[in-house]
Steps between C-alpha positions, in 0.01 A plus 500: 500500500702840514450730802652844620493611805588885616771484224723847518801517194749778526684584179869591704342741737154578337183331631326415207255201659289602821372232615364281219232167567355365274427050346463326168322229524543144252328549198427926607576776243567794756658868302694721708367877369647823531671828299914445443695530842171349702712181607425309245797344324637538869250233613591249206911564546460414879290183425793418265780516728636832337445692823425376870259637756590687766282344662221286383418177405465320152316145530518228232281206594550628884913497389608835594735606188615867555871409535529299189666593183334581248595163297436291791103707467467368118562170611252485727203505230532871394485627144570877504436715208685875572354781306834549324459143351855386540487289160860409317504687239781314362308203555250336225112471639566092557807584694366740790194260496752211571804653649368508865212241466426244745235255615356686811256300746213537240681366201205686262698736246715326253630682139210375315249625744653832493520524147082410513445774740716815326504352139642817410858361657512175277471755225794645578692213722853574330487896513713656750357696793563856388384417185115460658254747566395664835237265512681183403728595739260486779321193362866338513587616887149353578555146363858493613375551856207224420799248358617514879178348544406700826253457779473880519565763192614851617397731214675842514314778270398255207285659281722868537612692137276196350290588242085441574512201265776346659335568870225315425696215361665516869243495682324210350811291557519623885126364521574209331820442764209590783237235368804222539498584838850704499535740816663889356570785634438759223640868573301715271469917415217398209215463731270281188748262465512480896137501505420224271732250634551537855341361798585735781707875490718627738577903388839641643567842569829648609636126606133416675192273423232778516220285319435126516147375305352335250459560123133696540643687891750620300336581149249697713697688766569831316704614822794213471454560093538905490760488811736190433462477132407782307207387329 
C-alpha cells in the first residue's frame, strides 16, 4: 500500500531524514519508535505533503506521491491524526466530526458509528472543542480523521500527556480499527501501547531506521531498547 524508499527531508538547510525505507501493508499496524528529534514526526509530515524529499520516493498503490500537496495526500485515502490534534475549538464535537467529512472509497464511518465507537463524544456532541479534555480531544482528532473514511490512518503521538485510563481506552480502539482490516502507521514514544497493537517496528535514531522487527525481536533485544529508547 504505502512505500518509502531512501527518503532524505531537509528542514531549509538541515538534514533531518537520512535515508528512510520502510512499507505498510493493507490491513498492517506498523509504529514508527524513537526519543523526540529521532525523525519521527519528520517521517509523517513528508508522507503528508508538508515537506518533500530530497530525494526519495513515496509510493501509494505503486503512485509515486512525494510532489503532492498535502490536500491532494488526504484525498487520496489518508486520515492523519498530528500530535497537536488540530481540533476547532470554536467548533461543537458534531461540527469538527462533520465539517470535513466525506465518503472515502470504503464508505464505513458514518456519525452514528462514531458516536458507537467513542460514546464519550455523543455525550458531549454540542460542547465546543476547548471546552473538552486532553483526552476528548484526542478521541475527537481520531474520529475526525476516521469520518474521512481513510484507506490508511497516520497516527502522530496518540496516547502522549494521556492519562493510563485513557491509553488503554486508545489502544483498544486502534485494535479494533486493526481487526477491520484498516492499514496505520502509528508513531509512538510509549513502547506498551506500541507493543500491544502493532505488527512490525521500525526505531529511528538521529533521522535513520536503526531497528526493524517484530513485537517479541524487539521486546527482547535489550541493545535497540537501552540504546534507541531508554528503557
Amino acid at each position: 500500500m504505502l512505500e518509502l524508499e531512501n527518503v532524505n527531508a531537509y528542514y531549509g538547510e538541515s538534514h533531518i531524514l537520512h535515508g528512510v525505507s520502510l512499507t505498510v501493508s493493507d490491513g498492517e499496524v506498523v509504529c514508527l519508535l524513537g526519543r523526540n528529534g529521532a525523525g519521527k514526526t519528520t517521517t509523517i509530515l513528508t508522507i503528508m505533503g508538508y515537506l518533500k524529499p530530497r530525494p526519495g520516493r513515496i509510493l501509494y498503490h505503486g503512485r509515486d506521491i512525494a510532489r503532492l500537496p498535502p490536500y491532494a495526500v488526504a484525498r487520496l485515502g489518508f486520515g492523519f491524526v498530528p500530535q497537536e490534534r488540530g481540533i476547532f475549538p470554536s467548533l461543537t464535537v458534531r461540527e469538527n466530526l462533520t465539517v470535513f467529512a466525506r465518503a472515502g472509497q470504503t464508505r464505513r464511518w458514518s456519525l452514528e458509528r462514531i458516536y458507537r465507537l467513542f460514546p464519550r463524544l455523543k455525550e458531549r456532541e454540542p460542547n465546543l472543542g476547548f471546552q473538552l479534555s486532553g483526552g476528548e480531544q484526542q478521541m475527537l482528532s481520531i474520529a475526525r480523521a476516521l469520518m474521512l473514511n481513510p484507506s490508511l490512518l497516520l497516527l502522530d503521538e496518540p496516547s502522549e500527556g494521556l492519562a493510563p485510563m485513557i491509553v488503554r481506552e486508545i489502544i483498544e480502539v486502534v485494535k479494533g480499527l486493526k481487526q477491520e482490516g484498516l492499514a496505520i502507521l502509528l508513531v509512538e514514544q510509549n513502547l506498551r501501547t506500541a507493543l500491544a497493537v502493532a505488527d512490525r517496528h521500525h526505531v529511528m535514531n538521529k533521522g535513520e531506521i536503526c531497528f526493524t522487527g517484530g513485537s517479541a525481536e524487539l521486546e527482547h533485544n535489550d541493545f535497540v531498547l537501552r540504546s534507541y529508547l531508554s528503557v
